[in-house]
C-alpha positions, 0 to 999 in steps of 0.5 A: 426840915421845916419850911422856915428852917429851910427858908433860913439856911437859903437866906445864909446861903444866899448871902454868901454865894451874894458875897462872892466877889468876882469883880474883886478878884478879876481885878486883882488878876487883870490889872493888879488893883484893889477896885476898892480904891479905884473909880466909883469905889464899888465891887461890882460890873460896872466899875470893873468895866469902866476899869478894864474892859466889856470883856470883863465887865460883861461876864461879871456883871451877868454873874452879880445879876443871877446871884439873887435870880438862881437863890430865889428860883431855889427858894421856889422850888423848895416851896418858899412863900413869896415874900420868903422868897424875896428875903432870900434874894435880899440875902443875895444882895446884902451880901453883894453889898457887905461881902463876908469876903471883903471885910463887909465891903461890896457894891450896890447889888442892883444888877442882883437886884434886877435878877430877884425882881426879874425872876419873881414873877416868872416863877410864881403866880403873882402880879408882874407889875411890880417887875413891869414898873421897875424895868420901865423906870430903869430903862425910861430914866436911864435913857432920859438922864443918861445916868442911872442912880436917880432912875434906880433910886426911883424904880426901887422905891417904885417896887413896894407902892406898885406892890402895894397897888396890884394888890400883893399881900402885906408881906410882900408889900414890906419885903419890896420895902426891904430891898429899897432900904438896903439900896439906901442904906448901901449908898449911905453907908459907904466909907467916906473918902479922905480928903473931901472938904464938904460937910456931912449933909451936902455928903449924905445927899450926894450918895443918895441922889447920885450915889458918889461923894461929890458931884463931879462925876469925871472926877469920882469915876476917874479916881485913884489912890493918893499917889497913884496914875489914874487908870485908862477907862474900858471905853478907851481899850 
């Protein structure tokens, strides 16, 4: 089997093994909902979490976190390029974000992000700057803000300049540009919430910059379905 055959078959499969929606289903089975219609609206740990407990929220987060890392520790092993390898992380995280499994709806994919750009440099002889600069504005703006879209949005913007300056090839530099692209284009492109009486501008720069659709925050992490009681948080289980 040839070397971008086999580069595409991992790439599909990583895409589906992305779209498999444990937060999804954990809170279907524990609380009876649709998290799609709760909180932040996201298939992911973090909204589960908020909905239900650590006890979920923890596990399934370590789950959507490897997706990637697993795919990309394949992808090495069978000999893939970096920059391959990367592409089937994004495969991962496209699907993470448009779930075959949920008519193309899903998360954010930046715990299978953080899996991809950790595993990178552990399994191949490349600069870990690009994974340095990353977990450091994550951690460093996360814990200065208290609040983690800006910080995320700076790191995956960070990982293609940083890239580019330890001297990684061309190809590399673009996949890293392919991840940020996909953060982007997963907060831009979420389903918009009926309802909401503001324009399609102050909307775009929301999702980008704080990644909801309004700026209330409380209030976007405590929604519900029209009708519906507003869950209790994890925090006060």
């Amino acid at each position: 089997m040839s070397s971008t055959l086999v580069w595409v078959v991992l790439t599909v499969v990583a895409y589906l093994v992305g779209s498999v929606p444990l937060s999804y289903l954990a809170a279907k089975w524990s609380r009876g909902i649709d998290l799609r219609e709760y909180g932040t609206g996201q298939v992911g740990g973090g909204n589960l979490w908020r909905l239900t407990s650590w006890k979920l929220g923890l596990p399934v987060g370590l789950f959507d976190g490897t997706k990637g890392l697993w795919m990309v520790w394949i992808a090495q092993a069978a000999g893939l390029t970096i920059a391959q390898q990367i592409i089937v992380g994004l495969g991962a995280i496209a699907g993470h974000n448009w779930s075959v499994f949920l008519k193309f709806a899903g998360g954010r994919g930046v715990g299978t992000t953080l899996g991809v750009v950790l595993i990178l440099p552990l399994a191949n002889d490349m600069s870990p700057v690009p994974t340095i600069v990353f977990f450091a504005v994550c951690i460093v703006g996360v814990l200065a803000t208290r609040r983690s879209p800006v910080p995320v949005l700076v790191a995956m913007a960070s990982l293609p300049v940083a890239s580019w300056l330890s001297g990684e090839t061309l190809s590399v530099t673009l996949a890293f540009l392919a991840i940020f692209i996909i953060l982007i284009s997963g907060r831009l492109s979420a389903p918009r919430v009926s309802g909401l009486s503001i324009g399609r501008g102050e909307l775009l720069l929301n999702r980008l910059l704080f990644d909801r659709d309004i700026r209330d925050r409380n209030a976007w992490l405590h929604r519900a379905p029209p009708g519906a009681t507003p869950l209790k948080t994890g925090k006060q289980e």
